[in-house]
C-alpha positions as CSV (number, residue, x, y, z in Angstrom):
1,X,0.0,0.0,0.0
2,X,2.7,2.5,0.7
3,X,4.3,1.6,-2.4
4,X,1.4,2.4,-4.1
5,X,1.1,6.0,-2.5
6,X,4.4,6.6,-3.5
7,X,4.0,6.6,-6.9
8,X,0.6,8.3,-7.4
9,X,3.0,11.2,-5.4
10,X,5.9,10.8,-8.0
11,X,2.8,10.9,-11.0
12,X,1.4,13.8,-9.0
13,X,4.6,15.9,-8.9
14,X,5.0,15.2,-12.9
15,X,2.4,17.3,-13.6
16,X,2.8,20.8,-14.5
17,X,1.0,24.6,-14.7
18,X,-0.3,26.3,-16.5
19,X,2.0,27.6,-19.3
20,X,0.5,30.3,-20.8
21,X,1.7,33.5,-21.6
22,X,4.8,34.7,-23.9
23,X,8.1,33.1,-23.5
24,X,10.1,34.2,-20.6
25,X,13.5,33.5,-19.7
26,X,13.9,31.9,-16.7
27,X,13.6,33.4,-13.3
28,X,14.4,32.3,-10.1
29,X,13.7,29.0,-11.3
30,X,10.2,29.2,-12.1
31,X,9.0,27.3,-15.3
32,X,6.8,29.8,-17.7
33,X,6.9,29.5,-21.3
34,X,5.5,29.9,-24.9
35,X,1.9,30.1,-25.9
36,X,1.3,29.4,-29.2
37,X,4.5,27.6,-29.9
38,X,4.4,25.9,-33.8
39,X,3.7,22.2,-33.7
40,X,2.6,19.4,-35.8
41,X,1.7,16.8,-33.3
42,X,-0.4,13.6,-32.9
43,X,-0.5,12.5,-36.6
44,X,-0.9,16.0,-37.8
45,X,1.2,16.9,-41.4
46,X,1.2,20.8,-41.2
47,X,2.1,23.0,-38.5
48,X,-0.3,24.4,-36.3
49,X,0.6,27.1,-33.0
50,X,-1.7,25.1,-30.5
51,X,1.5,23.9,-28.7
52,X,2.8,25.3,-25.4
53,X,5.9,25.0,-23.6
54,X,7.2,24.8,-20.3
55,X,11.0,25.0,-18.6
56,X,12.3,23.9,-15.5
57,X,15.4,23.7,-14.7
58,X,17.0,20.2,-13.0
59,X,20.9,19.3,-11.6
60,X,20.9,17.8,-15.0
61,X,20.2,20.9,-17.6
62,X,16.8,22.4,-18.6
63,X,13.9,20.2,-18.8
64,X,11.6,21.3,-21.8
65,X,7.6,20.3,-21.9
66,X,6.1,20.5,-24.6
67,X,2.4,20.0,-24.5
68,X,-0.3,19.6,-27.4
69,X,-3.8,20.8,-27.4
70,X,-5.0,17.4,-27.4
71,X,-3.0,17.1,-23.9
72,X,0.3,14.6,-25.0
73,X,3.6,15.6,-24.2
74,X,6.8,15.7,-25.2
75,X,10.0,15.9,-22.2
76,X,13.2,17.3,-23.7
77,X,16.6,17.4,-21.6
78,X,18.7,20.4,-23.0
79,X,21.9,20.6,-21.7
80,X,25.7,20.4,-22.5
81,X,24.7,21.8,-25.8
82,X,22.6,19.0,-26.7
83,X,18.8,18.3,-26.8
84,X,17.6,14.8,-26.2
85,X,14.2,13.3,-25.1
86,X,13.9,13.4,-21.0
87,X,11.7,10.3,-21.4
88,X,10.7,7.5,-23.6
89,X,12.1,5.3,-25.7
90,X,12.2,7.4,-29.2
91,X,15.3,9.8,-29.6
92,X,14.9,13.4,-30.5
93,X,16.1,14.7,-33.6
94,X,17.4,18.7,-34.6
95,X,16.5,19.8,-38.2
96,X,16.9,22.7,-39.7
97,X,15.1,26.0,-38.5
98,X,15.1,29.9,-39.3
99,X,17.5,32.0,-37.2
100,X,14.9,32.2,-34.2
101,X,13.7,28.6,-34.3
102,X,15.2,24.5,-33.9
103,X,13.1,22.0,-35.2
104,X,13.3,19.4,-32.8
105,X,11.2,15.8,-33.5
106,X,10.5,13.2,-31.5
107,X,9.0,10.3,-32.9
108,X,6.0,11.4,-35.0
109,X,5.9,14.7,-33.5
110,X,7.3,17.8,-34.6
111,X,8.1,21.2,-32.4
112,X,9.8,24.6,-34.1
113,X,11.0,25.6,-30.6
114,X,12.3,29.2,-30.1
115,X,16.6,29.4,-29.8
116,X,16.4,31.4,-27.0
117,X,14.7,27.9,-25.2
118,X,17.3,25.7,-26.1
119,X,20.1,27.5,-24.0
């Protein structure tokens, strides 16, 4: 039974706010990000901005959630100069972006997430 409580806590403290808002850098390691963020997620083939993101910061580098409006998500570990997935089995992937924007996939999913988020 205790075992059991333990992990509905360790599910519980997975779960984040709301992240709404424009992106923010980081302050006093609090987690806001972008509203809005361009996504093609969920089987989708085009890009839609229904995405949002959220940052916290770990001993091990930034962690990056991305969420979609249909409520999956995507954990990405940037750090070292590298982004990989936090979580899961499937890898992430950098393509090519614009000067303000990484396109970062994971899997079937696809995230044009702002530079600036990726330090």
């Amino acid at each position: 039974m205790r075992a059991m409580a333990g992990v509905a806590c360790l599910l519980l403290a997975g779960c984040g706010d709301d992240a709404s808002g424009a992106w923010k850098q980081e302050q006093k390691g609090s987690g806001e990000a972008v509203a809005g963020l361009e996504c093609a997620t969920d089987g989708a083939s085009d890009y839609g901005t229904g995405c949002t993101i959220e940052r916290r910061t770990t001993r091990d580098g930034t962690i990056l959630t991305v969420h979609s409006p249909t409520g999956s998500f995507r954990r990405l570990l940037v750090a070292g100069g590298r982004v990989t997935a936090a979580d899961g089995a499937e890898p992430a992937r950098l393509g090519r972006g614009d000067g303000k924007r990484t396109e970062v996939a994971v899997g079937g999913d696809r995230y044009r997430i702002p530079r600036e988020a990726l330090r």
